[in-house]
KESE-773202 format. One record per residue (C-alpha): x, y, z; residue in one letter; residue number from 1. Coordinates in steps of 0.5 Angstrom, whole numbers, plus 500, padded with zeros to 3 digits. Layout:
<rs>
+-----+-----+-----+------+------+
!   X !   Y !   Z ! resn ! resi !
+-----+-----+-----+------+------+
!   X !   Y !   Z !    A !  NUM !
...
+-----+-----+-----+------+------+
</rs>
This chain:
<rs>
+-----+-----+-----+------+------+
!   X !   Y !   Z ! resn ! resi !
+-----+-----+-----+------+------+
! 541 ! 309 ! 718 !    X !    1 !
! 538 ! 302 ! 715 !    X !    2 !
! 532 ! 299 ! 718 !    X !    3 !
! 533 ! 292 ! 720 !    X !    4 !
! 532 ! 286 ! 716 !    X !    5 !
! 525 ! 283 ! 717 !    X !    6 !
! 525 ! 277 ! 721 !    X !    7 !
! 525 ! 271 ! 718 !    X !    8 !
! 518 ! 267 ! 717 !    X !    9 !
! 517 ! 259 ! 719 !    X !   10 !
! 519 ! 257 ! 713 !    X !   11 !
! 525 ! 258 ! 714 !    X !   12 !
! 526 ! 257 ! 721 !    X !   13 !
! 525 ! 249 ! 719 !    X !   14 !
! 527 ! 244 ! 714 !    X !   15 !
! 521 ! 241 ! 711 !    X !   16 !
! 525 ! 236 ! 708 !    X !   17 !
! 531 ! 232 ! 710 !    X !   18 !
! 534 ! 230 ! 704 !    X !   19 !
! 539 ! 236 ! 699 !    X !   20 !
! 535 ! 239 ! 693 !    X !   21 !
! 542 ! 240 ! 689 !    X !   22 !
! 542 ! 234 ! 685 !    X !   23 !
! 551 ! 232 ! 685 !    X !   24 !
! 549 ! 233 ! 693 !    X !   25 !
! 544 ! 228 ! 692 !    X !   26 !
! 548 ! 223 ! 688 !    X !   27 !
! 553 ! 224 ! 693 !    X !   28 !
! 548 ! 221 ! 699 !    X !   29 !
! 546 ! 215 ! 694 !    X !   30 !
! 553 ! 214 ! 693 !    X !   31 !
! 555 ! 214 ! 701 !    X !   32 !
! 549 ! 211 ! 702 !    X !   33 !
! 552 ! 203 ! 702 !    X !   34 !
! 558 ! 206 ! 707 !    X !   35 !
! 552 ! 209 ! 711 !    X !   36 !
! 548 ! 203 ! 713 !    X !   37 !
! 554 ! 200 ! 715 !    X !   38 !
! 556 ! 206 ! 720 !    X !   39 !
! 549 ! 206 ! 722 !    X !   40 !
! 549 ! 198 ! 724 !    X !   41 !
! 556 ! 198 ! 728 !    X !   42 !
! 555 ! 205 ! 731 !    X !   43 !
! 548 ! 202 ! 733 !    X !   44 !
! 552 ! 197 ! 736 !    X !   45 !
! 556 ! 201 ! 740 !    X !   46 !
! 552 ! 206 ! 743 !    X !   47 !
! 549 ! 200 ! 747 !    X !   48 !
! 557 ! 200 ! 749 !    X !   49 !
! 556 ! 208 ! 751 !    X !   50 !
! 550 ! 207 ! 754 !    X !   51 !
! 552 ! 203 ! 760 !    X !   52 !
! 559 ! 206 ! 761 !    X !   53 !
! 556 ! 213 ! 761 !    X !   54 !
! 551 ! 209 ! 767 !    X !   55 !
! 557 ! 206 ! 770 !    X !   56 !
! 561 ! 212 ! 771 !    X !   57 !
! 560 ! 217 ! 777 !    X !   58 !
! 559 ! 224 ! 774 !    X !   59 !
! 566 ! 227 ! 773 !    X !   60 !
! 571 ! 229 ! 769 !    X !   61 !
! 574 ! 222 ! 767 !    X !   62 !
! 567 ! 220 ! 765 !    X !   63 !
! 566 ! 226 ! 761 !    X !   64 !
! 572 ! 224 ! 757 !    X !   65 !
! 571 ! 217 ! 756 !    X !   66 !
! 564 ! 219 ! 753 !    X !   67 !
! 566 ! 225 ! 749 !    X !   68 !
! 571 ! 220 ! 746 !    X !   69 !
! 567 ! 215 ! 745 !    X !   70 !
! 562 ! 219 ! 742 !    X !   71 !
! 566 ! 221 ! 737 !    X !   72 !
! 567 ! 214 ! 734 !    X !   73 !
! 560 ! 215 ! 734 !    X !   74 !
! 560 ! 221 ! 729 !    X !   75 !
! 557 ! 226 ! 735 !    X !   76 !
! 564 ! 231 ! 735 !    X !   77 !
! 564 ! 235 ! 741 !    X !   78 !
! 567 ! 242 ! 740 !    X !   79 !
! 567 ! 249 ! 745 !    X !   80 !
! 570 ! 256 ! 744 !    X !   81 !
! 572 ! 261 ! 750 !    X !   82 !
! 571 ! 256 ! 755 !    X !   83 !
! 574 ! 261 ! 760 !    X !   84 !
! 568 ! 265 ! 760 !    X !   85 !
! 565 ! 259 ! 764 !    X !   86 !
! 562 ! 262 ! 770 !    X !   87 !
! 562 ! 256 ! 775 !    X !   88 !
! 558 ! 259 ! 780 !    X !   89 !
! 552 ! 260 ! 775 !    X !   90 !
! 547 ! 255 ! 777 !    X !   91 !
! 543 ! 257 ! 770 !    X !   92 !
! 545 ! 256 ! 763 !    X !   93 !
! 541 ! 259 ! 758 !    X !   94 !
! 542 ! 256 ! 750 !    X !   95 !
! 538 ! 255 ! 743 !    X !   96 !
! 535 ! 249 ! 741 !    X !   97 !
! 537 ! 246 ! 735 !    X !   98 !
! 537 ! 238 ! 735 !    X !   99 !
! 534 ! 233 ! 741 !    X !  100 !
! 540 ! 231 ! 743 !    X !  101 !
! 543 ! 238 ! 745 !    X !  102 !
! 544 ! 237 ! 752 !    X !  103 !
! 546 ! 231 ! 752 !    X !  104 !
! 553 ! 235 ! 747 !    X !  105 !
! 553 ! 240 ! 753 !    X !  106 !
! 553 ! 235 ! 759 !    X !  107 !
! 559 ! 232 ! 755 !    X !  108 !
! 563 ! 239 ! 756 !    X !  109 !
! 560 ! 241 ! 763 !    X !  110 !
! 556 ! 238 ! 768 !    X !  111 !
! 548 ! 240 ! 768 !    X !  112 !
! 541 ! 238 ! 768 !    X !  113 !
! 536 ! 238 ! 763 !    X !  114 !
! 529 ! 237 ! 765 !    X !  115 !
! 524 ! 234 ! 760 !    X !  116 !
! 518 ! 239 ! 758 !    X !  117 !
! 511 ! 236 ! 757 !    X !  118 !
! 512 ! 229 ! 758 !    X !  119 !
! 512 ! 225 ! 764 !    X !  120 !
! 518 ! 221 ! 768 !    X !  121 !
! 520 ! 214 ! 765 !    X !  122 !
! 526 ! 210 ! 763 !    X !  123 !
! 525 ! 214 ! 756 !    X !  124 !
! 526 ! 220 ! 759 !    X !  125 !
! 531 ! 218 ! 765 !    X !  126 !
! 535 ! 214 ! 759 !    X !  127 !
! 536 ! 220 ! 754 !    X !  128 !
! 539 ! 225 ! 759 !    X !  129 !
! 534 ! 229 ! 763 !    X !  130 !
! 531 ! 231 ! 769 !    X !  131 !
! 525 ! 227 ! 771 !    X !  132 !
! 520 ! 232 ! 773 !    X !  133 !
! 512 ! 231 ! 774 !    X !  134 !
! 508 ! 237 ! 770 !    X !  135 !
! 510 ! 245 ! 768 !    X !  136 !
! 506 ! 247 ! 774 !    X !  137 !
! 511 ! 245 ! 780 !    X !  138 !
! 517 ! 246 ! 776 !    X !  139 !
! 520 ! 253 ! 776 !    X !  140 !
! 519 ! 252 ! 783 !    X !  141 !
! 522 ! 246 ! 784 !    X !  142 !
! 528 ! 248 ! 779 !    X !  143 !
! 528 ! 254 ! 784 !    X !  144 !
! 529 ! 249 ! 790 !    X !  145 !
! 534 ! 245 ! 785 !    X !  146 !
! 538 ! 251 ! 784 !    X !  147 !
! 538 ! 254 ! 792 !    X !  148 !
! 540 ! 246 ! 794 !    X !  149 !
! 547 ! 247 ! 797 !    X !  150 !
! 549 ! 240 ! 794 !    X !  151 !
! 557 ! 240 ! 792 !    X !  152 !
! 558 ! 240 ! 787 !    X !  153 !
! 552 ! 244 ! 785 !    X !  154 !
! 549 ! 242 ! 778 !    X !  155 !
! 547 ! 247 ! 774 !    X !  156 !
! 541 ! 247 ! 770 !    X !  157 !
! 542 ! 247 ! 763 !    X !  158 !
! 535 ! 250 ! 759 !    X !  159 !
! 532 ! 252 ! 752 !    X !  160 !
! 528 ! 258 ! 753 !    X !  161 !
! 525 ! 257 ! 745 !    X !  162 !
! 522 ! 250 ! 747 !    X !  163 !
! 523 ! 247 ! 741 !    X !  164 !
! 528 ! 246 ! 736 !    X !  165 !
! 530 ! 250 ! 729 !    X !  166 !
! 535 ! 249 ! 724 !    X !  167 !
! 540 ! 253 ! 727 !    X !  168 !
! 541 ! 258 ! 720 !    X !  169 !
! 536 ! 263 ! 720 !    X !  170 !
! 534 ! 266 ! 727 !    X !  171 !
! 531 ! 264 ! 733 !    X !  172 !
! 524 ! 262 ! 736 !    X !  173 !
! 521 ! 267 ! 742 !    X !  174 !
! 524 ! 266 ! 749 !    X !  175 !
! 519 ! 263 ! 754 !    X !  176 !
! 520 ! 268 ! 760 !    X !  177 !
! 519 ! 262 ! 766 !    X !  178 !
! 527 ! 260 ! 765 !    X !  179 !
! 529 ! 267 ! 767 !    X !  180 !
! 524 ! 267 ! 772 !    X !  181 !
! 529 ! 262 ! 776 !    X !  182 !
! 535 ! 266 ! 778 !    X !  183 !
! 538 ! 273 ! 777 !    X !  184 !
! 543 ! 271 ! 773 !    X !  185 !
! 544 ! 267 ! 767 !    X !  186 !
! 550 ! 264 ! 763 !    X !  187 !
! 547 ! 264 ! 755 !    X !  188 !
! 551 ! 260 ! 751 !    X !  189 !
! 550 ! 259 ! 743 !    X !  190 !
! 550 ! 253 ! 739 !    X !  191 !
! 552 ! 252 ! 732 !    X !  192 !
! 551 ! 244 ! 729 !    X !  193 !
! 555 ! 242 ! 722 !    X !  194 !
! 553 ! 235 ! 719 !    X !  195 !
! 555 ! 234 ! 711 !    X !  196 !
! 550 ! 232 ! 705 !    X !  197 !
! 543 ! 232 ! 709 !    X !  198 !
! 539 ! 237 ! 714 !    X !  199 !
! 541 ! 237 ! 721 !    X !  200 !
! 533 ! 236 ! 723 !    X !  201 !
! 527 ! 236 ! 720 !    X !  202 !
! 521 ! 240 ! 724 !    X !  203 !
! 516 ! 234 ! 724 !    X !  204 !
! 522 ! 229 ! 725 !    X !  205 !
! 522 ! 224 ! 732 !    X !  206 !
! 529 ! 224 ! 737 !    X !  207 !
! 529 ! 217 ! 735 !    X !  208 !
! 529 ! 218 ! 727 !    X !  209 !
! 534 ! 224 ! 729 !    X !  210 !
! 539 ! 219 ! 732 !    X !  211 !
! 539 ! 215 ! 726 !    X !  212 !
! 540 ! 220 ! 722 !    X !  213 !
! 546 ! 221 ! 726 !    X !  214 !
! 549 ! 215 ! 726 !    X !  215 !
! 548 ! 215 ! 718 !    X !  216 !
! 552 ! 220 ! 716 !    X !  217 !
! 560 ! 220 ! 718 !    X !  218 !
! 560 ! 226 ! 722 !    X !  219 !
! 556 ! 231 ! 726 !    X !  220 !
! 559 ! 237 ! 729 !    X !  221 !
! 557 ! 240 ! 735 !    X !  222 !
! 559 ! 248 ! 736 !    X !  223 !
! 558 ! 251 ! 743 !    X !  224 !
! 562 ! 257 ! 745 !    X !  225 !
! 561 ! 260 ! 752 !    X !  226 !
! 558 ! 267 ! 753 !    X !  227 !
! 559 ! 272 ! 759 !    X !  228 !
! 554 ! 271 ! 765 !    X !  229 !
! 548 ! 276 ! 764 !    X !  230 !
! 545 ! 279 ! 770 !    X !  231 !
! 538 ! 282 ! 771 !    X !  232 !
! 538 ! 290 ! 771 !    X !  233 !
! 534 ! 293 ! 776 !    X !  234 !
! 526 ! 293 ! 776 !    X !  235 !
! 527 ! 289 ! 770 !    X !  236 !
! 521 ! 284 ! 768 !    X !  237 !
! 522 ! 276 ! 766 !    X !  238 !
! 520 ! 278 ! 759 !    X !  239 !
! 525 ! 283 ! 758 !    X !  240 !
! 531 ! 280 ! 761 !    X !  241 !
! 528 ! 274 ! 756 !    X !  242 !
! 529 ! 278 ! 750 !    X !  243 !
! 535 ! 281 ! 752 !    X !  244 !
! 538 ! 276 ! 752 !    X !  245 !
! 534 ! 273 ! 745 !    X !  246 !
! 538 ! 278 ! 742 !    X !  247 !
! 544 ! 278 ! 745 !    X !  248 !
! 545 ! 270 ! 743 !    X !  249 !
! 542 ! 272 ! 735 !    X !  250 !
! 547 ! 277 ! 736 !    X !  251 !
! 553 ! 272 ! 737 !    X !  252 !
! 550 ! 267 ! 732 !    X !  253 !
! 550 ! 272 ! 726 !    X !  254 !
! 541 ! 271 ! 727 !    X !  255 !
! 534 ! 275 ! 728 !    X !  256 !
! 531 ! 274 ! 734 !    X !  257 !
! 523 ! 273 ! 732 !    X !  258 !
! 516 ! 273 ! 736 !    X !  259 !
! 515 ! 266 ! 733 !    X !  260 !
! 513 ! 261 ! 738 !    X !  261 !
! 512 ! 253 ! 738 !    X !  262 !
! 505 ! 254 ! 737 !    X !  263 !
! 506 ! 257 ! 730 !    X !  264 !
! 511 ! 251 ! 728 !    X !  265 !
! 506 ! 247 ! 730 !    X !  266 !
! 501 ! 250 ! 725 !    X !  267 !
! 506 ! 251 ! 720 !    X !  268 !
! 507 ! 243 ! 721 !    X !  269 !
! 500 ! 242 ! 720 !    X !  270 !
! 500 ! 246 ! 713 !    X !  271 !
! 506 ! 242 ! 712 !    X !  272 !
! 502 ! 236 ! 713 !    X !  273 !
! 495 ! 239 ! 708 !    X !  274 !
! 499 ! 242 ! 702 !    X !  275 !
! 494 ! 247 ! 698 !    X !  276 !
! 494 ! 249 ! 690 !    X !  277 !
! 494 ! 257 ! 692 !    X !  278 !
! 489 ! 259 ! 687 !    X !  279 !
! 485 ! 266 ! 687 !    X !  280 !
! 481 ! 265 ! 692 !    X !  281 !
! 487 ! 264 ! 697 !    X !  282 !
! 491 ! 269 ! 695 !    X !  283 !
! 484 ! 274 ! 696 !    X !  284 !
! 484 ! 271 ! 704 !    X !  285 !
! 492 ! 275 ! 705 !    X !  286 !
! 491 ! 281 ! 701 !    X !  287 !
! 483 ! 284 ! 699 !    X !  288 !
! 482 ! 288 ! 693 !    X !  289 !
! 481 ! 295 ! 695 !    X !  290 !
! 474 ! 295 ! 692 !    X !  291 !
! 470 ! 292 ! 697 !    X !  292 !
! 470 ! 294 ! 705 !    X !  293 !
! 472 ! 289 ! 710 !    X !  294 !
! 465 ! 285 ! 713 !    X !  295 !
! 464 ! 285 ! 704 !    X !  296 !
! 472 ! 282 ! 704 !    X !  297 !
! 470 ! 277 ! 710 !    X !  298 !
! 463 ! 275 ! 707 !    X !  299 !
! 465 ! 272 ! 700 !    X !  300 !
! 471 ! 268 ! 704 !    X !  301 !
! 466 ! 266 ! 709 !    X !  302 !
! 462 ! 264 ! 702 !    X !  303 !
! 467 ! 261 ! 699 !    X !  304 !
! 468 ! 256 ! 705 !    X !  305 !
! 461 ! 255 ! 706 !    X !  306 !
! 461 ! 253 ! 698 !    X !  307 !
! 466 ! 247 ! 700 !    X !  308 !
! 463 ! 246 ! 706 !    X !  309 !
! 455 ! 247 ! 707 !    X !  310 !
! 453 ! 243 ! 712 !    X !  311 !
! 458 ! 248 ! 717 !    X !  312 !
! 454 ! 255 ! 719 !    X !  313 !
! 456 ! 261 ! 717 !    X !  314 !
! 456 ! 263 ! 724 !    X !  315 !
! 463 ! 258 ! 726 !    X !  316 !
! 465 ! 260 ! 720 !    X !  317 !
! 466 ! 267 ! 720 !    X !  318 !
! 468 ! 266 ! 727 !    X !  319 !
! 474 ! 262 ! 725 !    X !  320 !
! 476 ! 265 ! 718 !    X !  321 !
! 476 ! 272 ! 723 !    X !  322 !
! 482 ! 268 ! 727 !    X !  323 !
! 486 ! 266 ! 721 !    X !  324 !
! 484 ! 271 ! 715 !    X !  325 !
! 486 ! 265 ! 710 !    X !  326 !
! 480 ! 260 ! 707 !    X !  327 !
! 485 ! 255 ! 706 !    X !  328 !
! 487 ! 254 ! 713 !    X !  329 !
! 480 ! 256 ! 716 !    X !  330 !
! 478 ! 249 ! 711 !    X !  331 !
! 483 ! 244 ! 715 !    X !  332 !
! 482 ! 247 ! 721 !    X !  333 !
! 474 ! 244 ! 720 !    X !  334 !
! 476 ! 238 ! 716 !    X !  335 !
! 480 ! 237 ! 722 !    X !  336 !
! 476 ! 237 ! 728 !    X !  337 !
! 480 ! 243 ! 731 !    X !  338 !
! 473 ! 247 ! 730 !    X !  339 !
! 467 ! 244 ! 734 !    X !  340 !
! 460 ! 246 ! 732 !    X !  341 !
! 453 ! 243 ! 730 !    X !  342 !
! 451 ! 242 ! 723 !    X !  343 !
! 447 ! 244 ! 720 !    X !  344 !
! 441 ! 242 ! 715 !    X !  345 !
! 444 ! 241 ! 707 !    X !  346 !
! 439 ! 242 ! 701 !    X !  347 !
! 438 ! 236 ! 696 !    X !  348 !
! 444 ! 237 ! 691 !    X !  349 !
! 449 ! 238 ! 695 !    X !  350 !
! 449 ! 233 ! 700 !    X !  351 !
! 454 ! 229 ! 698 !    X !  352 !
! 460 ! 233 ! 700 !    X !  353 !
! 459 ! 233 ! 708 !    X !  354 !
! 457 ! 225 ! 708 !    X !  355 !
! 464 ! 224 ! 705 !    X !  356 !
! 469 ! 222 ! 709 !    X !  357 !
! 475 ! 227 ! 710 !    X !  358 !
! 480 ! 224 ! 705 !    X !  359 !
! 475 ! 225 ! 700 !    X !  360 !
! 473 ! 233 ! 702 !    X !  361 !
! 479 ! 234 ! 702 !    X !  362 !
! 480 ! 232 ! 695 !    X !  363 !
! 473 ! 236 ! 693 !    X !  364 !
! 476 ! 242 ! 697 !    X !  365 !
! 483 ! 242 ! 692 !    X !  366 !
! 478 ! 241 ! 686 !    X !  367 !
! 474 ! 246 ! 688 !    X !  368 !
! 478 ! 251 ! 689 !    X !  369 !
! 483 ! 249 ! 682 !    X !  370 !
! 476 ! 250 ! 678 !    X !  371 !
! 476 ! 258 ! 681 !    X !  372 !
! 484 ! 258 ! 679 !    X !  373 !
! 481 ! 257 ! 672 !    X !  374 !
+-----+-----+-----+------+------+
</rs>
């Protein structure tokens, strides 16, 4: 029997760039982009049109068409398999995440509620669809009363257990345990997104330049296909129904379910952001020689950086480079503030560096490390 593939890594899971790397398909996008802006400024347009016709309408099916219908005259087409496998009396929906505007494409095919996560009530949040909902630390207790409200009809609550967005190709992000912690029964439902000649998101990409985009290109195609109802097993925990239900979406999507979370896409967006020449020096922080022991390994890596910042003690240093084990990415996280400490005294010859602003020590830090390189 064959091991199972590795999971795959961040930077597979997120598109770093949005436009094609395959030169016919970038010719083709420069040659479509004057028909493009065109799209983008008519169906800027009418979205306003849609905008106020899906506040008019009461919530039902005659509104669902009309908008459904309308957005596709906006590129944003609406599809879904195995609608009878959706089970009405399941008050929680469970989904990947690919796009900002996922709940928007699944209210178009059922009625639900998504709430906004990490950011407060305001118009923003009210317009573009989600529940208004004050801080994480009432919510799943006031999603809990939402759920057993005897409101007719009841609405379900449609959630992303990875709480962010990938690419949709390659795997899925770890599922936060608090959405399987609402009821006993979830619905999972997998999402596949299609858009021709870009990528359908970028990691470090607003909702607002996400629906620009979308506008742009002539058609985005949203794929939902519905999954039977999932139950808790007996003295089964939150995380272990999360992960059971992880593999049962990867599963169906062809994917790995991962252990990443959106804090590893935040750091891997932060590396993103500060690209580094990998020289000797960095590749030593992912694989020491098997000369020296370990604390030898860990003193020359905290060398290194103490050469390229001196005015940092040694102390904060090691502390740091034993979390991340890179040399790099211990630099960023000085050079970034993210680590505080108190500096120290530097010698005469090497007082230019520290009183340097940061755009310029990050320019010593790549001379340094490329002169290693050399």
């Amino acid at each position: 029997m064959e091991p199972p593939p590795p999971a795959p890594g961040p930077e597979r899971l997120f598109d770093a760039h949005r436009l094609p790397g395959d030169g016919f398909l970038l010719l083709a996008l420069l040659l479509y982009a004057p028909v493009g802006f065109c799209l983008l400024v008519l169906r800027l347009f009418l979205g306003v049109h849609v905008f106020l016709v899906s506040c008019a309408l009461p919530d039902s099916v005659l509104r669902r068409f009309v908008v459904r219908t309308m957005c596709a005259v906006l590129g944003l087409v609406a599809r879904q398999e195995d609608s009878g496998l959706r089970d009405h009396r399941v008050r929680v929906l469970i989904s990947n995440h690919v796009t900002p505007f996922d709940h928007n494409i699944v209210n178009l095919l059922t009625s639900c509620s998504t709430p906004l996560l990490n950011s407060p009530p305001s118009f923003v949040c009210w317009s573009r669809g989600f529940m208004e909902m004050d801080g994480r630390g009432q919510l799943v207790e006031s999603l809990k009363r939402f759920c057993s409200s005897t409101r007719l009809p009841p609405t379900p609550l449609l959630l992303f257990p990875e709480e962010a967005a990938t690419n949709g190709r390659e795997g899925l992000l770890h599922f936060s345990s608090w959405p399987f912690s609402i009821q006993d029964v979830v619905q999972p439902l997998t999402l596949r997104v299609q858009r021709p000649l870009v990528s359908v998101t970028v990691s470090d990409a607003s909702w607002v330049s996400e629906l620009l985009w979308s506008l742009f290109v002539p058609f985005t195609v949203y794929q939902v296909r519905w999954l039977r109802p999932v139950h808790r097993q007996r003295q089964e925990g939150n995380e272990e129904f999360a992960l059971r239900v992880q593999q049962l979406v990867a599963k169906e999507l062809g994917q790995t379910g991962t252990r990443l979370t959106p804090a590893d896409k935040a750091e891997h967006m932060k590396r993103q952001r500060h690209p580094r020449i990998r020289p000797r020096s960095a590749q030593s922080s992912y694989s020491p020689s098997p000369g020296p022991s370990a604390d030898v390994h860990q003193a020359t890596l905290a060398q290194q950086v103490k050469e390229v910042l001196p005015h940092v003690p040694l102390g904060v240093i090691q502390r740091d480079l034993a979390r991340t084990g890179c040399v790099d990415l211990t630099i960023t996280n000085l050079l970034e503030g993210a680590v505080a400490f108190m500096p120290e005294d530097i010698p005469e010859g090497t007082q230019a560096l520290p009183t340097a602003s940061a755009p310029k020590a990050l320019d010593a830090c790549l001379m340094m490390m490329t002169a290693h390189a050399f």
